[in-house]
C-alpha positions, -999 to 999 in steps of 0.1 A, spaced: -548 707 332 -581 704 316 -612 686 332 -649 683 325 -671 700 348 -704 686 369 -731 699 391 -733 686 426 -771 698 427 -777 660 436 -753 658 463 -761 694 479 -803 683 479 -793 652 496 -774 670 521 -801 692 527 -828 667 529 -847 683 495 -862 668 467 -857 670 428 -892 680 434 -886 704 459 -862 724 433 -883 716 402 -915 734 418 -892 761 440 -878 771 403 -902 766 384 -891 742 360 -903 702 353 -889 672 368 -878 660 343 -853 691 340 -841 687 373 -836 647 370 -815 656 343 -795 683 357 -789 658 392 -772 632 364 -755 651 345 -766 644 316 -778 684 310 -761 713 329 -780 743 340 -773 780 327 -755 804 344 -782 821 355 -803 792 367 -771 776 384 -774 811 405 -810 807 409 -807 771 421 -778 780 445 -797 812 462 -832 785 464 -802 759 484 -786 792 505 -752 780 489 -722 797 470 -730 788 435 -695 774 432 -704 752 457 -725 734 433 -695 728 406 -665 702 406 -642 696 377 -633 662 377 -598 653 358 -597 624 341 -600 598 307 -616 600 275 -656 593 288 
């Protein structure tokens, strides 16, 4: 079964007490980059995804969830 796959960037800087800031400036990248990535509404390469997961001290895959669901 098919599903659409997120980011959990949001969740994983929350639970670590980090800012979008924090990342944006750790990696390099604007803020307005990482805003988008913590919605959803742009998803990061492959290679940045790794880069963003060694910068949190997490398992990349911890930082992916497929969600199953409708037509959105």
């Amino acid at each position: 079964m098919e599903g659409k796959v997120f980011n959990r960037i949001k969740a994983v800087l929350a639970e670590q007490q980090r800012t979008n800031n924090w990342l944006a400036e750790t990696l390099g990248v604007s803020r307005i980059t990482v805003s988008k990535w913590c919605t959803n509404r742009m998803q990061p390469s492959i290679e940045t995804l790794f880069l963003i997961a060694e910068a949190l001290n997490v398992e990349a895959r911890e930082l992916l969830v497929r969600r199953q669901g409708g037509d959105s």
